[in-house]
N, C-alpha and C positions, 0 to 999 in steps of 0.2 A: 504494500500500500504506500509505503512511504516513495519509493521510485516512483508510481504513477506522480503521486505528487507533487514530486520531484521536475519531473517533465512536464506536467501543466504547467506549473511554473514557466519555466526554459521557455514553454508557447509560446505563452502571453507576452514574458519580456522579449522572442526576438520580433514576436507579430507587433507590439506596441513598435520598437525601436525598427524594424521597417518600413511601419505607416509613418512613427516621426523624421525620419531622415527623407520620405519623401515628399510629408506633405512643406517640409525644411523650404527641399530643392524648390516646389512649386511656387512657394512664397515668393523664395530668393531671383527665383526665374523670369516672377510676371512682376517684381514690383517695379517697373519702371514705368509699361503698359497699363496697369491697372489701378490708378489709383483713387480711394473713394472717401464718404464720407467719415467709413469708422477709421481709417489710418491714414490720415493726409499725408502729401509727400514734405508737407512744409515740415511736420515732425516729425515724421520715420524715416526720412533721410537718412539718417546717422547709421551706420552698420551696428556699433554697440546697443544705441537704444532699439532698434528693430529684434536684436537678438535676445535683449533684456524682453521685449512687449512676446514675440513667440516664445520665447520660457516661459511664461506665464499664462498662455493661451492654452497651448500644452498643459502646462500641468493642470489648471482649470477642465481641460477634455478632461483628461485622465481620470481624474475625480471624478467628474459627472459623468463617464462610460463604466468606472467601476459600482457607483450607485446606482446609476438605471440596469446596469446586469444583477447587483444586487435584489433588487426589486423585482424582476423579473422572477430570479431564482425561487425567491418565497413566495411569490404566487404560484409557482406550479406547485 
């Protein structure tokens, strides 16, 4: 049991850390094209503050994907 375990884990961290390094790229990719009213270019210009704002985007998912799977779970 503990090995099953073991590898849901390993899952989730490398399916989390594949969707993040690509939804990263897609950010990094369109921000020059794409800009709106939640991230203006006038302040997310900056490489560190854009990197500092998706750290936190990110973790903010992650949270809210681990609670709504939560919730999920205990309803079945």
């Amino acid at each position: 049991m503990q090995d099953y375990k073991q590898w849901i884990v390993k899952c989730i961290e490398e399916t989390w850390n594949l969707f993040e390094a690509t939804f990263i790229s897609s950010w990094n990719g369109n921000i020059d094209s794409h800009c709106s009213d939640a991230y203006l270019e006038a302040i997310y210009n900056n490489s560190e503050v854009r990197l500092l704002e998706q750290q936190k985007y990110l973790k903010y998912l992650f949270h809210d994907s681990l609670g709504f799977g939560a919730v999920k779970m205990i309803r079945l």
